[in-house]
C-alpha positions as CSV (number, residue, x, y, z in Angstrom):
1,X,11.7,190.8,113.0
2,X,13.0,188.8,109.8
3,X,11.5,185.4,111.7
4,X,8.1,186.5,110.6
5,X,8.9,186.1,106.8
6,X,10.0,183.5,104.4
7,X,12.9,184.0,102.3
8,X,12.2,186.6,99.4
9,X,13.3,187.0,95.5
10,X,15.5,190.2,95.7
11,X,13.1,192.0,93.3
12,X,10.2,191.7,95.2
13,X,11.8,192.8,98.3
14,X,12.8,195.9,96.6
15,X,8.9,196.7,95.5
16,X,8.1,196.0,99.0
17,X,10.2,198.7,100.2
18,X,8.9,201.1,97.8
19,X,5.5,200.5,98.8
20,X,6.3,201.0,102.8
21,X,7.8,203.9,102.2
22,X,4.4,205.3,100.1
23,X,2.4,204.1,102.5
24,X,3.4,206.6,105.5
25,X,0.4,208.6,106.0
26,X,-2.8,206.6,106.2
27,X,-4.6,203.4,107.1
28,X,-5.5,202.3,104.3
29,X,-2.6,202.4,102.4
30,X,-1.0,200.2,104.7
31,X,-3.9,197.7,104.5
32,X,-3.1,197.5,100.9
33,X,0.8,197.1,101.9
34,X,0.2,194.8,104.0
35,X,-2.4,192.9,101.2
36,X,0.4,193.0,98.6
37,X,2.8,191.0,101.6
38,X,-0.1,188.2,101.7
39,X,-0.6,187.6,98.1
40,X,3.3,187.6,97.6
41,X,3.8,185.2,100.5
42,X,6.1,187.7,102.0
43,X,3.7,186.8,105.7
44,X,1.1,184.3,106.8
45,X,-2.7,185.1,107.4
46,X,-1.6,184.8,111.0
47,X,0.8,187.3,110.5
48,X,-1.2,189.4,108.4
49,X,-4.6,189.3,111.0
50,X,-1.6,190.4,114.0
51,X,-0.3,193.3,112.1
52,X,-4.0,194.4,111.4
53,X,-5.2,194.5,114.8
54,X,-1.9,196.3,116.8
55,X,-2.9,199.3,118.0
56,X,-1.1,202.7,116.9
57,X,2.5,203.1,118.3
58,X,3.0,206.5,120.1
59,X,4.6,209.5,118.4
60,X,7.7,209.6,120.9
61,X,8.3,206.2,120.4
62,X,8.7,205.6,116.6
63,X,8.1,209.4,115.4
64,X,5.0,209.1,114.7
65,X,4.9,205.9,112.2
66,X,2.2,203.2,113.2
67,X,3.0,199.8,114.6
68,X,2.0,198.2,111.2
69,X,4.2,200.9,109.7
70,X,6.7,200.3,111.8
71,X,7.4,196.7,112.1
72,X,6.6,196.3,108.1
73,X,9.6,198.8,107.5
74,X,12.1,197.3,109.6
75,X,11.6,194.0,108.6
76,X,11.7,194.5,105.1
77,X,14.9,196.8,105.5
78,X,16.5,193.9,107.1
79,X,15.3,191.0,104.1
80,X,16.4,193.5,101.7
81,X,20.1,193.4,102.6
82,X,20.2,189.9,103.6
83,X,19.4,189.1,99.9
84,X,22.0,191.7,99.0
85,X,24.8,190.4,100.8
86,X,23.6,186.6,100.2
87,X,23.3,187.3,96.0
88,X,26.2,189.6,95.7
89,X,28.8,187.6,93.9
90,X,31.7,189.6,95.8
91,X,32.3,190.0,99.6
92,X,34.7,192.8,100.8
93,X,36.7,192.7,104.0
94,X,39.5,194.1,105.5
95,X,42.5,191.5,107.0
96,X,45.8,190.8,107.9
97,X,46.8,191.2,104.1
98,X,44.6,194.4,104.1
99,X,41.5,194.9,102.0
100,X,40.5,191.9,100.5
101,X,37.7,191.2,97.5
102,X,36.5,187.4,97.3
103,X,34.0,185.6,95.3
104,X,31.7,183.5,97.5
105,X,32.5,180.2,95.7
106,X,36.0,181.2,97.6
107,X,37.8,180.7,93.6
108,X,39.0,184.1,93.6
109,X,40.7,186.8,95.9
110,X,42.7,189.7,95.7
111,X,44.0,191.9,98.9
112,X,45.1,195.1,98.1
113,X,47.7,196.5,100.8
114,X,49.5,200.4,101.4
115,X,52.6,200.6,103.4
116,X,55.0,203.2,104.4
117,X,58.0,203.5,106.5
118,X,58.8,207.4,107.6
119,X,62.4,207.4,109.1
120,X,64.1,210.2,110.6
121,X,67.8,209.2,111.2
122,X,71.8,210.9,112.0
123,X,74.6,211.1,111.3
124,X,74.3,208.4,108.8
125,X,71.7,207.3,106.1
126,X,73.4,203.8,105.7
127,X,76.1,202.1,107.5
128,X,79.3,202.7,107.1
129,X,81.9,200.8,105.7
130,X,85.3,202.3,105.4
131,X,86.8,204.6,108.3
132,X,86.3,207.3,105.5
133,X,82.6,207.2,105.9
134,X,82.7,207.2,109.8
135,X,85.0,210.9,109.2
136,X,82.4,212.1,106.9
137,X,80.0,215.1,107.4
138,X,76.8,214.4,109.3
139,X,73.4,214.4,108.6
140,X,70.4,214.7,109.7
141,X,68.0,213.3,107.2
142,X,63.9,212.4,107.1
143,X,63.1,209.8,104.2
144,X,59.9,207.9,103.3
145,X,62.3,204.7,103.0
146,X,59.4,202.1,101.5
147,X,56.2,203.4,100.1
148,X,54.9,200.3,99.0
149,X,51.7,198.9,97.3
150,X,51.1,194.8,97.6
151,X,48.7,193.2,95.5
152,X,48.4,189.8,96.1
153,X,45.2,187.1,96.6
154,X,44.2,183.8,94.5
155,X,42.6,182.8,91.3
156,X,41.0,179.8,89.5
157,X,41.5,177.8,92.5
158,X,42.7,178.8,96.1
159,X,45.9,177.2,95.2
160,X,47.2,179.0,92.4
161,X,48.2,181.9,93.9
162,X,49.9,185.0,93.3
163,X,52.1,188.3,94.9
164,X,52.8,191.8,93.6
165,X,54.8,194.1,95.2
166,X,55.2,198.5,93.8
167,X,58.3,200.4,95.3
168,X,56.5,203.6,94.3
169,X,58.9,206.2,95.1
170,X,62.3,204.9,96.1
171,X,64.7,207.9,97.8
172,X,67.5,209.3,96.0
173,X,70.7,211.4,96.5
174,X,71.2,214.9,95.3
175,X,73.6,213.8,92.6
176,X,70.9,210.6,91.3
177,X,69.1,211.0,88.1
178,X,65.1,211.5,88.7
179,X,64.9,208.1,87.2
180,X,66.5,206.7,90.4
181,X,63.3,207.5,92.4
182,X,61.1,206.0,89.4
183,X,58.3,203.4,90.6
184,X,59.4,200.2,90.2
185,X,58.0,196.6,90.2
186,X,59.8,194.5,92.9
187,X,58.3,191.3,93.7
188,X,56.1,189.1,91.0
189,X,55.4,185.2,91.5
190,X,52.9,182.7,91.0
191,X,52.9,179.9,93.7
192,X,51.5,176.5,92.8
193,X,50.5,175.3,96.4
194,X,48.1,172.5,96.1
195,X,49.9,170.4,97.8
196,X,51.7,171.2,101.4
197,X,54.4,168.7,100.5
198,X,55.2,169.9,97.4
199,X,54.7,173.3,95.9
200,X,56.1,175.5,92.8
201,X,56.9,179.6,92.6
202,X,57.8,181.2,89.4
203,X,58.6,184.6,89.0
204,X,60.6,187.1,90.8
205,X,61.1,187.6,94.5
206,X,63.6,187.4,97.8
207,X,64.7,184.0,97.6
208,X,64.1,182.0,100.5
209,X,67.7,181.7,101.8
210,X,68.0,183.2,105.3
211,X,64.9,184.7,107.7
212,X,66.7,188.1,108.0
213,X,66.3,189.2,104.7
214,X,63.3,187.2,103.7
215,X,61.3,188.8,106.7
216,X,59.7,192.0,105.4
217,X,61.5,194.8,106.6
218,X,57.6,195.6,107.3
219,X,57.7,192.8,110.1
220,X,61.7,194.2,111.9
221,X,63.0,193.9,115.1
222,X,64.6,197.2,114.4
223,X,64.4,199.9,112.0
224,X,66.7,198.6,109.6
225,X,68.2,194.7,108.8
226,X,72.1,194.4,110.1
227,X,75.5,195.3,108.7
228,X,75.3,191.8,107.8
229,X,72.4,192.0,105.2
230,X,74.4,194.1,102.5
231,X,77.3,191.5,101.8
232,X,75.4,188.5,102.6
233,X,71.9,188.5,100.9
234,X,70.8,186.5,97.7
235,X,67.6,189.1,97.8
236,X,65.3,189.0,94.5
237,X,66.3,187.0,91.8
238,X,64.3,185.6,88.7
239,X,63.8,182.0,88.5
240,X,62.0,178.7,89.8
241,X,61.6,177.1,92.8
242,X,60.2,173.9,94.4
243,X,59.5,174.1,98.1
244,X,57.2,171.9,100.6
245,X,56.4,171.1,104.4
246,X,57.3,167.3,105.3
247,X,56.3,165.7,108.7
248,X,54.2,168.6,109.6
249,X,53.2,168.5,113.9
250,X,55.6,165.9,114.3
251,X,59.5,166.3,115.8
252,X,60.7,165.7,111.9
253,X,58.6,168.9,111.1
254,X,60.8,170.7,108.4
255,X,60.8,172.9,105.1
256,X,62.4,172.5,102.2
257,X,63.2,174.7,99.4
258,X,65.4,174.2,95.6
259,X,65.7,176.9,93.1
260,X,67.4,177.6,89.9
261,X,67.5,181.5,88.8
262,X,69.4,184.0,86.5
263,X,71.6,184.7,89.3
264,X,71.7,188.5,88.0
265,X,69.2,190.3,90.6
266,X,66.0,191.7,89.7
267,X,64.5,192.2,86.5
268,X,67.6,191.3,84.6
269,X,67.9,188.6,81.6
270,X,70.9,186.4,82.3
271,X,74.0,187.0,80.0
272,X,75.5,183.6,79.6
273,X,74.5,180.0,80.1
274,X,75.8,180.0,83.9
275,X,72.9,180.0,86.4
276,X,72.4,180.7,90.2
277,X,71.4,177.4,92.1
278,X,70.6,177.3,96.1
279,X,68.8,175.3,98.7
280,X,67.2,175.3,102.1
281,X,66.2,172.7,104.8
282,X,64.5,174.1,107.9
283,X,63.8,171.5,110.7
284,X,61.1,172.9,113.3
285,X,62.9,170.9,115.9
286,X,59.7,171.8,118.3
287,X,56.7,170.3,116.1
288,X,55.4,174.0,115.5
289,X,56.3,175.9,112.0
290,X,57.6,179.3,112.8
291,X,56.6,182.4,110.7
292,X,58.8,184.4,108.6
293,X,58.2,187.8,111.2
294,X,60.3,189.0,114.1
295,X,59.3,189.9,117.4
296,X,56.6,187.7,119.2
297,X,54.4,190.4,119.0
298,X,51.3,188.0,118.4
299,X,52.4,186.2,121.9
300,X,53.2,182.5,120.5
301,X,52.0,180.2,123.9
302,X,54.0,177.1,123.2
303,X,57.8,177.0,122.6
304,X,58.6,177.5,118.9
305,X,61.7,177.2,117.3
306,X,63.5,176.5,113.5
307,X,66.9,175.3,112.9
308,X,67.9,176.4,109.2
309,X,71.2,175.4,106.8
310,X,71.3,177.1,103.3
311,X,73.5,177.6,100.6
312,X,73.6,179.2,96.9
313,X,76.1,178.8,94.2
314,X,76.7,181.2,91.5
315,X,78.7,182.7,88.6
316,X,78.7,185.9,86.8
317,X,79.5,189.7,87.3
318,X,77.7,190.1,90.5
319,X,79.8,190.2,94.0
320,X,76.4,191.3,95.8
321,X,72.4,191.6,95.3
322,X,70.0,194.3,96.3
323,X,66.5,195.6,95.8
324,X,67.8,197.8,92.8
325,X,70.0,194.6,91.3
326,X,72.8,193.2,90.7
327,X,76.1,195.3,92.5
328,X,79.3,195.0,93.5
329,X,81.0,194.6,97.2
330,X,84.3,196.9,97.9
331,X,87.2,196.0,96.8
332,X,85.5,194.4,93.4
333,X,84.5,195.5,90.3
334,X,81.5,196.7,89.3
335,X,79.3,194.7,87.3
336,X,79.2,197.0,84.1
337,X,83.0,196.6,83.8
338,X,83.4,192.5,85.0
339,X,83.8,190.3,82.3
340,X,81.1,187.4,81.8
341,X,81.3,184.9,84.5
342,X,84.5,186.6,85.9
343,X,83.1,186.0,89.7
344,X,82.5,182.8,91.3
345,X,80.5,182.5,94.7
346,X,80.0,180.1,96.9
347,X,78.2,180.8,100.2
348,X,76.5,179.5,103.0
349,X,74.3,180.1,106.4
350,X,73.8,178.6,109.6
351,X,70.4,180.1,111.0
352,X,68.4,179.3,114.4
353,X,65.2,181.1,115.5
354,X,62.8,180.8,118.4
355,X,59.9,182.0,120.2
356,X,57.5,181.8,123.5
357,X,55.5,184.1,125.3
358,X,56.8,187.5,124.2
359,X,60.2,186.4,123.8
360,X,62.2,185.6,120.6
361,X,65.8,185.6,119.2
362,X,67.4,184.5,116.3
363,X,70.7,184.4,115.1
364,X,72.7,183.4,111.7
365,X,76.4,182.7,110.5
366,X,77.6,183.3,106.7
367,X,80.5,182.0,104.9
368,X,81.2,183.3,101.8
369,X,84.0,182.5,99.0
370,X,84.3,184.4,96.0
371,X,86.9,183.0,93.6
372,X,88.0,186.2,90.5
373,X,88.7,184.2,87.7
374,X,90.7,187.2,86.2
375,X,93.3,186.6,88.5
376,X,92.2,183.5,89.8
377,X,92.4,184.8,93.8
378,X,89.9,183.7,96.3
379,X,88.6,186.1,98.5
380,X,86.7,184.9,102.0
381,X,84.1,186.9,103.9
382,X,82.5,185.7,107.4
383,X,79.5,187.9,109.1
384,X,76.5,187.4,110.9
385,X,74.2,188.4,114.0
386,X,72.4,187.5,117.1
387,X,69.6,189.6,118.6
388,X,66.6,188.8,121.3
389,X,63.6,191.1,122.3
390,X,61.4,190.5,124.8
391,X,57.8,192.3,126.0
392,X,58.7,192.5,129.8
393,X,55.3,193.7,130.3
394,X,54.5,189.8,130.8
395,X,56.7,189.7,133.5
396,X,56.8,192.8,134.7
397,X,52.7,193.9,134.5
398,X,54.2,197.6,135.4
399,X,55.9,197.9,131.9
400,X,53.5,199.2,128.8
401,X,52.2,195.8,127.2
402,X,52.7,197.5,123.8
403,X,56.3,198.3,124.4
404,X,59.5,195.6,123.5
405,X,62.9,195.8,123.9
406,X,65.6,194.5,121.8
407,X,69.3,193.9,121.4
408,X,71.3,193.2,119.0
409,X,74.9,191.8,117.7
410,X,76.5,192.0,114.5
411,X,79.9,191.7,112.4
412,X,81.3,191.3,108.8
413,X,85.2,190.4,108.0
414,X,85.0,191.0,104.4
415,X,88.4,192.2,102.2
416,X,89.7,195.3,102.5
417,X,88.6,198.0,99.8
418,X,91.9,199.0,98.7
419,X,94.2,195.8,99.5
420,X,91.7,192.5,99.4
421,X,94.8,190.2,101.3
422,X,93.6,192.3,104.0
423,X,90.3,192.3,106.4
424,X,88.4,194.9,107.0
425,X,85.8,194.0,110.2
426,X,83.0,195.9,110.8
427,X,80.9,195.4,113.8
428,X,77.4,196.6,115.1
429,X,75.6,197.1,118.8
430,X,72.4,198.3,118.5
431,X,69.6,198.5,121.1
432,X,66.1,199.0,120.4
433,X,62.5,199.7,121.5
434,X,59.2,198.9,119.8
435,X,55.8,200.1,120.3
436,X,53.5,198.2,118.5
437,X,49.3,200.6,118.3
438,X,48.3,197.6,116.1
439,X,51.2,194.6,116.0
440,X,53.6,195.5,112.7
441,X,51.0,196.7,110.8
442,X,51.0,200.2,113.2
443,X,54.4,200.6,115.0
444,X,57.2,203.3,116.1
445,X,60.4,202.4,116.6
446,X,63.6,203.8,118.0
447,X,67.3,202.5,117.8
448,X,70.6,202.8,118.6
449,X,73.8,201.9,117.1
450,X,77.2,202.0,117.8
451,X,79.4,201.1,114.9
452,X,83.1,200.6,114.6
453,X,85.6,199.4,111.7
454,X,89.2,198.4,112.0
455,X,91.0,198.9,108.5
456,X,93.9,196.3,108.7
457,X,95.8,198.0,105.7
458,X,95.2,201.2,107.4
459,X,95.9,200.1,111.2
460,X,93.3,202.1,112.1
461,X,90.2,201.9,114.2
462,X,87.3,204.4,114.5
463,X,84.0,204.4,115.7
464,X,80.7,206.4,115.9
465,X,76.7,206.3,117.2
466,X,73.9,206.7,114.8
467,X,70.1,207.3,116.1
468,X,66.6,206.4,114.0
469,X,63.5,206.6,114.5
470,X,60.9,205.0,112.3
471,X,57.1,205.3,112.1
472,X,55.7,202.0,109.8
473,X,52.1,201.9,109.2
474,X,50.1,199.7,106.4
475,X,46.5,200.3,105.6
């Protein structure tokens, strides 16, 4: 009924409202409702001589309420939160990025996002890396792996963006101070994105080096990132970066990316005057950018597909990155005991990635050299993967159109722990399943992995199976 008035200060709608609700139980109190309407233009004369003359609506029908009653009521509830929601300086919805809060001049945002991943996994909590590990006890182990908040939106201007990520409760082992389960700020950056051909991050974050590790672990193929990820990623690193899209919809389509960081892992001050450097250039060799996100989950209906090369130079104490920092790979010392710049690495990637119609794979190569300047040796490592997954419902319509398969193929040659002029290779098979209640941000998934290692000081070979199962949600 809102077409029979004109638009209303919010004020006077409220007093309106008041006075229908007063005006329940006789005649001529609505007569003096509806004179009130008149005088404040809230209706016409027209209006106001139709509302007069409508007879009494029946008990059964509106509970007993007139027509003039009635229709007054219901179209002054509905002007009353049309002004509401049209002068409230804040909207609130819920998205992709979870529950967002936005001025209506579009100048400000903020999405506020909860995450968990619940894992259940045996015999082993991480993979293993010496034929040691593969002989040690088993385990069966439940862990909340991530519990995450993200905090992230706009401000200003919808191109000066920002990103927070909490690690609220990290896991620990028995023998791990309480401190190693301490909440802990992860990710941190500003983006300067006014431009598509040329934008700036500063901050702290997973540099942009190879999809595998920049893909959340919130938008897997499988439960966990490969054998690969631990010797190979850059991860979060504190620094600047300038980064752009060039040629976009065209066959040239590509991405670009240039950094300069501490090169010490997160949330630690560099120690000399030696940085980390890297690049990226991603050609979309298709015309279409593809997502940082496995699985083709959201269905992608033309063929989409990113060829990647990538490199970083750095030196320091670090031989390897995580979440929790700056570490060291076996065989190497640990950064506490290095001396300043003692380690100098040089790596690259090869990376490819594609997707159509429920299908997608991707695959990457590293080469890394790290030269000890205490004893001026050079050590090279070689890993990578491959893996595909598919939603066969599409071509099978007898298959769950929730559920996805996946495969996948993985190996590092790395130094050997206790002799480093020897190789130790480590290689993963691991088949999965995904079902997907509500694409990532609601999935289960299951996986399974057999893992070997040949020690070539030891001349020995082993192997073993290890089963997860994973429920991630975000809210």
């Amino acid at each position: 009924m809102k077409q029979y008035f004109a638009p209303l200060k919010l004020k006077q709608l409220l007093l309106a409202a008041i006075l229908a609700q007063t005006a329940a139980s006789a005649n001529a109190a609505e007569q003096e409702l509806l004179d009130i309407l008149l005088q404040n233009g809230v209706i016409t004369q027209a209006q106001y001589d139709g509302l007069i003359e409508q007879e009494t609506i029946s008990s059964s029908d509106i509970m007993g309420q007139s027509a003039n009653q009635f229709v007054i009521e219901q179209a002054v509830a509905a002007e009353v939160a049309e002004q509401i929601e049209q002068e409230f300086p804040v909207t609130a919805s819920r998205g992709s990025s979870g529950f967002r809060l936005e001025t209506r001049d579009g100048n400000w945002q903020t999405n506020l996002q909860w995450r968990a991943q619940m894992r259940f996994t045996t015999p082993y909590r991480s993979d293993p890396r010496q034929i040691s590990d593969l002989n040690s006890e088993n385990q069966l182990n439940f862990e909340a792996r991530r519990l995450r908040m993200k905090i992230g939106g706009h401000g200003l201007q919808p191109w000066l963006q920002y990103y927070f990520e909490v690690d609220l409760q990290p896991s620990r082992d028995v023998d791990d101070s309480s401190s190693s389960a301490s909440a802990r700020v992860i990710d941190y950056r500003i983006d300067i994105a006014k431009w598509d051909w040329l934008g700036v991050r500063i901050g702290q974050w997973k540099i942009d080096l190879n999809r595998e590790r920049v893909d959340s672990s919130g938008r897997q193929q499988f439960v966990e990132r490969s054998i690969a990820n631990r010797v190979f990623t850059m991860d979060r690193q504190l620094g600047v970066q300038v980064r752009g899209h060039l040629f976009q919809d065209t066959p040239a389509d590509m991405r670009y990316y240039a950094g300069v960081f501490n090169g010490e892992g997160r949330a630690v001050n560099n120690t000399d005057n030696d940085l980390m450097y890297m690049a990226r250039l991603q050609w979309n060799f298709m015309g279409r950018d593809l997502s940082w996100r496995q699985t083709d989950v959201e269905y992608t209906e033309l063929p989409t597909g990113s060829l990647a090369i990538a490199g970083f130079t750095n030196t320091g104490s670090c031989t390897r990155w995580s979440s929790s920092g700056c570490g060291n790979l076996d065989g190497f010392v640990s950064p506490a005991t290095a001396t300043p710049g003692q380690y100098e690495i040089e790596q690259l990637v090869q990376e490819f990635a594609f997707k159509y119609r429920g299908f997608s794979a991707q695959q990457e190569f590293h080469h890394k050299e790290i030269t000890d300047n205490s004893d001026g040796s050079t050590h090279t490592l070689t890993g990578g993967y491959i893996q595909a997954g598919n939603f066969f419902h599409n071509q099978f319509p007898a298959v769950p159109a929730p559920l996805e398969l996946a495969v996948r193929y993985a190996f590092v040659d790395e130094p050997n722990k206790n002799n480093r002029a020897l190789e130790n290779q480590r290689r993963e098979f691991t088949l999965g399943a995904n079902w997907f209640f509500n694409g990532h941000d609601n999935k289960v998934t299951l996986d399974f992995s057999r893992l070997s290692i040949d020690d070539r000081l030891l001349l020995e070979e082993d192997s073993d199976n290890r089963l997860r199962l994973q429920w991630d949600v975000q809210f």
